[in-house]
C-alpha positions as CSV (number, residue, x, y, z in Angstrom):
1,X,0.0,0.0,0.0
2,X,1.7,3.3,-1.4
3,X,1.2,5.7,1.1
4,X,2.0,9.8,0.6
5,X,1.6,12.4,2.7
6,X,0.7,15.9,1.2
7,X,2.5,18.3,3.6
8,X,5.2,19.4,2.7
9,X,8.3,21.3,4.3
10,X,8.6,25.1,4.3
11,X,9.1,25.5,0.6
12,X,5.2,24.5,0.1
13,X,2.6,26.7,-1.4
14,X,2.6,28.3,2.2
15,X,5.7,29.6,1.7
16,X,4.7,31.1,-2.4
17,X,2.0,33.4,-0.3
18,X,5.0,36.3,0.1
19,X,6.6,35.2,-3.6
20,X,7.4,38.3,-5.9
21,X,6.5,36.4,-8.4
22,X,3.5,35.5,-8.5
23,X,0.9,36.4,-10.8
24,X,-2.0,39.1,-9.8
25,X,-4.9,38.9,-11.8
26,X,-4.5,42.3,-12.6
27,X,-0.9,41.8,-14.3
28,X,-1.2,41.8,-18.1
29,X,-0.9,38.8,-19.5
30,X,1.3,38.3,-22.7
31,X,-1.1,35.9,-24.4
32,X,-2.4,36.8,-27.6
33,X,-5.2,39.7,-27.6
34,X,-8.0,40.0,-29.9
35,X,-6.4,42.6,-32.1
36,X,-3.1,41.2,-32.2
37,X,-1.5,40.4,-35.9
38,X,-2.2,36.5,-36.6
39,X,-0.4,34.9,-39.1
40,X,-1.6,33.1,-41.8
41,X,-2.8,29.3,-40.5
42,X,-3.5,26.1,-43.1
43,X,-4.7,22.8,-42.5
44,X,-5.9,21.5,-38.8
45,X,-6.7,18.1,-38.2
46,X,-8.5,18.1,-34.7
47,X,-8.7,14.4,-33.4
48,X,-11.8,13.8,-31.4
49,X,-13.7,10.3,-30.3
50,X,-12.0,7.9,-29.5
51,X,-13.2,4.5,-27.7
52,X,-12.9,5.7,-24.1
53,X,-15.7,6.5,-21.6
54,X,-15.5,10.5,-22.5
55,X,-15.5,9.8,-26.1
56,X,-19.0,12.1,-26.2
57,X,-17.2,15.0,-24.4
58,X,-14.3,14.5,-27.0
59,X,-16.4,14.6,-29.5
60,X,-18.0,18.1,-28.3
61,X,-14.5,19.4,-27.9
62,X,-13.9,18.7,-31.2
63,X,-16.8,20.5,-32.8
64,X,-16.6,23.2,-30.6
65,X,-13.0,24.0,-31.0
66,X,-13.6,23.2,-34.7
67,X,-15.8,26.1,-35.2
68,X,-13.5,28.4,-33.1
69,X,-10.8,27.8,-36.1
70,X,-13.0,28.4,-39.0
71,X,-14.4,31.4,-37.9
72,X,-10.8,32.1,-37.5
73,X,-10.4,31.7,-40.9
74,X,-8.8,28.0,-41.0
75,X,-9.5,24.9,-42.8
76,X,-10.4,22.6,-40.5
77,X,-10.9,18.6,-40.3
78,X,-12.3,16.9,-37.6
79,X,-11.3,12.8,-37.3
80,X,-11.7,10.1,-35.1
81,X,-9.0,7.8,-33.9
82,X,-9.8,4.8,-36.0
83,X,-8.2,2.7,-38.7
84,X,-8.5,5.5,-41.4
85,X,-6.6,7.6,-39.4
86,X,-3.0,6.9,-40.4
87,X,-4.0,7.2,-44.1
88,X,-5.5,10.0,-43.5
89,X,-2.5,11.7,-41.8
90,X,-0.9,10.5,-45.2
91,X,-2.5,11.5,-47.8
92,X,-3.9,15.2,-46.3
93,X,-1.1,16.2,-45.0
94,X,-2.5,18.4,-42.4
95,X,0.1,21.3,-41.4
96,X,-0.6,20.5,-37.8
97,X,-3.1,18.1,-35.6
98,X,-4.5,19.2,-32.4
99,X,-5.4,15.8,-30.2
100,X,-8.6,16.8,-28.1
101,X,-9.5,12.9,-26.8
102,X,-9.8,12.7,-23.3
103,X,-9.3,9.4,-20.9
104,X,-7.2,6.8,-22.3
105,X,-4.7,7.2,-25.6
106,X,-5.7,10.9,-25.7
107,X,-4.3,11.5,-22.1
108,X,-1.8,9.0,-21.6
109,X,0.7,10.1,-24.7
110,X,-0.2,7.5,-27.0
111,X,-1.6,9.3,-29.5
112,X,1.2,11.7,-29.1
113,X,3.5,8.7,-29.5
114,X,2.3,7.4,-32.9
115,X,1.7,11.6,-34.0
116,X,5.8,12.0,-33.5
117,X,6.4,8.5,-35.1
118,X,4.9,9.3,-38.1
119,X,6.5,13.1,-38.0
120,X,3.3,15.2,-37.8
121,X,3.2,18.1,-35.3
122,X,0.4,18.4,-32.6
123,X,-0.6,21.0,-30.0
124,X,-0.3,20.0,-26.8
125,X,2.2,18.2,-24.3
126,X,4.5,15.2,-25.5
127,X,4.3,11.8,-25.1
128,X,6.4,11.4,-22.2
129,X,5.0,14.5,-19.8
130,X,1.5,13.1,-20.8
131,X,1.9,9.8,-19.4
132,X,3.2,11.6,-15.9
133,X,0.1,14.0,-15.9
134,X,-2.2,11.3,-16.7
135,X,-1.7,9.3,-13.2
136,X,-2.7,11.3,-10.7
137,X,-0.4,9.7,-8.1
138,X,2.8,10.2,-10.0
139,X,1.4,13.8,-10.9
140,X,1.2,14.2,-6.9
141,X,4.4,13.2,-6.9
142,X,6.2,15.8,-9.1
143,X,4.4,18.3,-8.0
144,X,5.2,17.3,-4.4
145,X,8.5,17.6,-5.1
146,X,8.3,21.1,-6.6
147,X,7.3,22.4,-3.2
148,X,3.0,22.3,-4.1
149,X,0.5,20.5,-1.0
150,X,-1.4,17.5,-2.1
151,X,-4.5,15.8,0.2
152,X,-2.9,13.3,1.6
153,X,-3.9,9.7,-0.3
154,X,-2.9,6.0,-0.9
155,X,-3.2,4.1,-3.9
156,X,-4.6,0.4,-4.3
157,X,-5.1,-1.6,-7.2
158,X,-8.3,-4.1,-7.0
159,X,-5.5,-7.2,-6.8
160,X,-4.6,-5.9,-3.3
161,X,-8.6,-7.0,-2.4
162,X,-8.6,-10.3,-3.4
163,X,-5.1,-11.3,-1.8
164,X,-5.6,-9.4,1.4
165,X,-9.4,-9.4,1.8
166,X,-11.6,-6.1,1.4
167,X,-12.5,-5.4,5.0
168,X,-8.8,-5.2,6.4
169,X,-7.9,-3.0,4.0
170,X,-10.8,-0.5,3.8
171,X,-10.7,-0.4,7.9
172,X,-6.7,0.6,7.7
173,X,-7.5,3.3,4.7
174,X,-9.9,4.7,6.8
175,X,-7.9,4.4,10.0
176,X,-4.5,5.7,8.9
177,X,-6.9,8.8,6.2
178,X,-9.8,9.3,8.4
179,X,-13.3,10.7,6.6
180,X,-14.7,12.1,4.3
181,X,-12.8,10.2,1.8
182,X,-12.8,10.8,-2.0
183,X,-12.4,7.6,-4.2
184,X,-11.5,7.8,-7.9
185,X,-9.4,5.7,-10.7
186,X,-6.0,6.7,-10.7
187,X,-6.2,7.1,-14.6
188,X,-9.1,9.3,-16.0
189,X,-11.3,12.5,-16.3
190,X,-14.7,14.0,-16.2
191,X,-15.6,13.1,-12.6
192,X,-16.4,9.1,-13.9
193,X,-15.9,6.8,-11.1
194,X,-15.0,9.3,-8.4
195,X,-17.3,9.5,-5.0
196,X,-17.1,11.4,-2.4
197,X,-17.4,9.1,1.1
198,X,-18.6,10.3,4.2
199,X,-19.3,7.2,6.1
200,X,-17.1,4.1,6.2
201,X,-20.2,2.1,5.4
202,X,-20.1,3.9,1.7
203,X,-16.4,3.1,1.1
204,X,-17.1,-0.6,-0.2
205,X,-19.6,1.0,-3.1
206,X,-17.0,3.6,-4.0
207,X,-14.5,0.9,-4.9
208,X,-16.7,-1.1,-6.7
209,X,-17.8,2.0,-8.8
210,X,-14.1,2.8,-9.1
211,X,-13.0,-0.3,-10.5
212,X,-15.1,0.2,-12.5
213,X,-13.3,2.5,-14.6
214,X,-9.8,1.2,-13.9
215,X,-7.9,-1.4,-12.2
216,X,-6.1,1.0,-9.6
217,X,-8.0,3.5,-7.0
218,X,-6.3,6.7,-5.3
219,X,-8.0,7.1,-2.2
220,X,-7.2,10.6,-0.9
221,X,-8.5,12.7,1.8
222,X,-11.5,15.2,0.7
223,X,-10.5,18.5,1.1
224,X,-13.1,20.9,1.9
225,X,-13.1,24.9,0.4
226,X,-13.3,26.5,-2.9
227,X,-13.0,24.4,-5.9
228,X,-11.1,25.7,-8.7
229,X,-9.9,25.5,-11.9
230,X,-6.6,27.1,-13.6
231,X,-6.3,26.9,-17.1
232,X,-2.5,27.6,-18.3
233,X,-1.3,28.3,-22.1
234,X,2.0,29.2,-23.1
235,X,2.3,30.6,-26.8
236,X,6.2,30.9,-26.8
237,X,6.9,33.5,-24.1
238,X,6.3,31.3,-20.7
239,X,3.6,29.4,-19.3
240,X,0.9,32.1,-18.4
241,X,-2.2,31.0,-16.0
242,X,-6.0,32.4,-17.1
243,X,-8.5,33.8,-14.4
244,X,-9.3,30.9,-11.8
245,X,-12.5,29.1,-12.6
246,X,-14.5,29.2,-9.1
247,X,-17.0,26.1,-9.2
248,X,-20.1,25.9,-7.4
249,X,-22.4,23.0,-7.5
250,X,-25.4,21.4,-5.8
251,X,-24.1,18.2,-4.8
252,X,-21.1,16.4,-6.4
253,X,-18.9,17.6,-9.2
254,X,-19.6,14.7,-10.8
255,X,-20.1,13.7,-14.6
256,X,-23.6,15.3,-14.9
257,X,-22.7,18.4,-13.1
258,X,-19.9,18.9,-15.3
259,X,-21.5,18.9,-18.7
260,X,-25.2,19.7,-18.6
261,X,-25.8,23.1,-17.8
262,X,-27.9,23.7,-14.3
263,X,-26.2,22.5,-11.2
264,X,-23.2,24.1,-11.3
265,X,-22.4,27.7,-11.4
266,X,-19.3,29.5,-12.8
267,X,-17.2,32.6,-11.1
268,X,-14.6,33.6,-13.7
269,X,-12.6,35.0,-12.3
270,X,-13.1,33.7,-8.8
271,X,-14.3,35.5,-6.0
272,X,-11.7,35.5,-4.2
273,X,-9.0,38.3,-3.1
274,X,-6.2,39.2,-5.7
275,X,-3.4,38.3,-3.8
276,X,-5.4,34.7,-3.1
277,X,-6.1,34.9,-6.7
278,X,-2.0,35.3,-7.7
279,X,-1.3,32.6,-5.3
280,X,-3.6,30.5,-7.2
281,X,-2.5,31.2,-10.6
282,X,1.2,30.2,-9.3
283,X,0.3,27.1,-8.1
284,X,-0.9,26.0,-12.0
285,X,1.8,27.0,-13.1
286,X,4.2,25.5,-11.4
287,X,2.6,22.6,-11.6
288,X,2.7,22.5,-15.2
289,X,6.1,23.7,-15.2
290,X,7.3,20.9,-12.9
291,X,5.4,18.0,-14.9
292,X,7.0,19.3,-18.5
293,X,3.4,20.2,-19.8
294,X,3.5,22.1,-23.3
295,X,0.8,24.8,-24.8
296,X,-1.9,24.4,-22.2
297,X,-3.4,22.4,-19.4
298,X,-5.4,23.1,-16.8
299,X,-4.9,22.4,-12.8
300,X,-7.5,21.5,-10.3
301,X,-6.9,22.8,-7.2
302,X,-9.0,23.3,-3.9
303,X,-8.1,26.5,-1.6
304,X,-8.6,25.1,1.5
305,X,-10.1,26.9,5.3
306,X,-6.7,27.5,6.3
307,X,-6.0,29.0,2.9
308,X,-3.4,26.6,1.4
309,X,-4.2,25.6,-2.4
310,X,-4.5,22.1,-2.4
311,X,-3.1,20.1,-6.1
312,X,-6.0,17.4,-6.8
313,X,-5.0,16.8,-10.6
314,X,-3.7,18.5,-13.6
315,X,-5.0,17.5,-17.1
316,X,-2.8,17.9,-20.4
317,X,-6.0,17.6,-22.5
318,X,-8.6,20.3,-21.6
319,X,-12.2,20.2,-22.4
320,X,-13.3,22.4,-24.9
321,X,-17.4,22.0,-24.6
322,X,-19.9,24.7,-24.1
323,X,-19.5,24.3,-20.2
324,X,-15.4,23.5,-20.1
325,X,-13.1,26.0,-17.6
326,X,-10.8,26.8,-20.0
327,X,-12.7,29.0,-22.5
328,X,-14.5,30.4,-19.9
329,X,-11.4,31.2,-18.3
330,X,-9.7,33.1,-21.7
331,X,-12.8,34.7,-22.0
332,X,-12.5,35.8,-18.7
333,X,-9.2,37.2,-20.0
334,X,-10.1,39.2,-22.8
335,X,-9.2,36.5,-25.0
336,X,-10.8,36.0,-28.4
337,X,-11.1,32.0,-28.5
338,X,-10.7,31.8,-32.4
339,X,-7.3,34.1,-31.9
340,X,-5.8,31.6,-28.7
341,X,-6.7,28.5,-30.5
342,X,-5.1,29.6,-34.1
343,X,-2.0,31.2,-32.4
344,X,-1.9,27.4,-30.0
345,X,-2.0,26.1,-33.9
346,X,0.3,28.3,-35.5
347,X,3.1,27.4,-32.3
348,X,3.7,24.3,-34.4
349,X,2.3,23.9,-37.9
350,X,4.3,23.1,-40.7
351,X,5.0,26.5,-42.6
């Protein structure tokens, strides 16, 4: 049983409070403006499907981001990832492919893998980075290391049950973590399989529905404050983190509340002080910074009662739907979407 604890020494996030630098809301960002000159763009391939359980959200990303581009004045192509793919890639010669697939190959840098093998560019992190982002214990980790606080958590894979026996191990998790609990797969997005567990009866049920989505569960203490989200995008001049995303929901963020409109509600920017707000924005990006993330990601992070941001997860493929925190957040920012995803485009495209 990997245990980790999420405190760490003096050069934690308590200590970035009195940084210099860290960024105020009220700095001006160097990202890309509205009116700014855009060079001329070509051909974008945006891959979007996939087989995994967020293939519909992919799928919105897709269109969504799609449209952003051709009212930018792009050609655009949306694929899946399927057998026709490679030929595809081949034959159209796209001057660059942006991979919006969330969960599995999306996240984990295997479509990244097979993108470099065949020599196309792509927006968005590498291979390598990807697969470090895309388990949230080894993203703890790093960013651990890099001075960031992390709820404190174990990790178990279902294997661990049926050599040890359920019971014994639930009683020490809950013994050694205390409650409320959060449950979810070590490996994954949109909320699927996570549960938030307030009595030790419900922690049984919250494996189940965990294993469900993966064969390893990261059982981490739940953190309670203000929920937030910080996108970061770096065109060529430094990682640069967008307004915080404040979320607040009835009930769980869970699957449902993320992407149909009515339970949850949006701040952008959050309501929170500026100098919170600059602490906040540090965080993400050293986060991203630490983990080797390229172009954009975004950070989930909880600000907790003693005011210490608290690293849940960081995700190298953003969602892009109607609901998603990253275009709220650039809008937030002044930031023409068409403009920020056609300058993310023209960072690697084949000129």
């Amino acid at each position: 049983m990997d245990t980790t604890t999420g405190s760490p020494t003096t050069s934690g996030v308590a200590d970035s409070t009195t940084s210099t630098d860290a960024q105020r809301p009220d700095q001006h960002l160097h990202l890309l403006r509205p009116d700014d000159d855009v060079p001329p763009g070509g051909h974008v391939a945006i891959l979007a499907g996939g087989l995994s359980h967020e293939r519909d959200v992919s799928l919105r990303s897709g269109r969504r981001v799609a449209e952003s581009l051709r009212a930018a004045g792009l050609e655009v192509t949306v694929h899946d990832v399927d057998a026709d793919l490679l030929p595809f890639l081949e034959s159209a010669r796209p001057d660059v492919v942006w991979p919006l697939l969330h969960g599995a190959s999306g996240e984990d840098g295997s479509i990244r893998d097979v993108l470099e093998l065949v020599g196309v560019p792509y927006v968005g992190t590498g291979p390598r980075e990807s697969r470090a982002a895309w388990s949230k214990p080894v993203a703890k980790n790093v960013v651990l290391g890099a001075g960031l606080c992390t709820p404190e958590y174990v990790t178990l894979p279902q294997s661990l049950f049926r050599e040890l026996g359920a019971q014994p191990v639930l009683d020490a998790v809950v013994a050694r973590l205390g409650l409320p609990l959060v449950v979810k797969p070590t490996h994954g997005g949109s909320a699927l399989g996570v549960t938030l567990v307030e009595r030790a009866d419900q922690l049984p049920r919250a494996m189940v529905d965990c294993f469900a989505y993966g064969e390893v569960a990261l059982i981490e203490q739940a953190v309670r404050g203000v929920e937030l989200a910080v996108s970061v995008v770096d065109l060529g001049r430094g990682p640069e983190a967008l307004p915080p995303v404040e979320i607040v929901t009835t009930g769980p963020y869970d699957f449902d509340a993320r992407y149909n409109p009515g339970r949850t509600e949006y701040f952008a920017p959050a309501r929170l002080d500026d100098d919170v707000l600059g602490v906040v924005r540090e965080v993400a990006v050293r986060a991203h910074s630490a983990l080797g993330l390229r172009d954009l990601s975004r950070t989930d992070v909880i600000l907790d009662a003693d005011g210490v941001v608290q690293f849940l997860e960081v995700n190298v493929a953003p969602g892009m739907t109607e609901t998603s925190l990253l275009p709220q957040a650039a809008r937030a920012a002044g930031l023409d979407l068409g403009h920020l995803y056609r300058s993310l485009v023209n960072a690697h495209a084949r000129h």
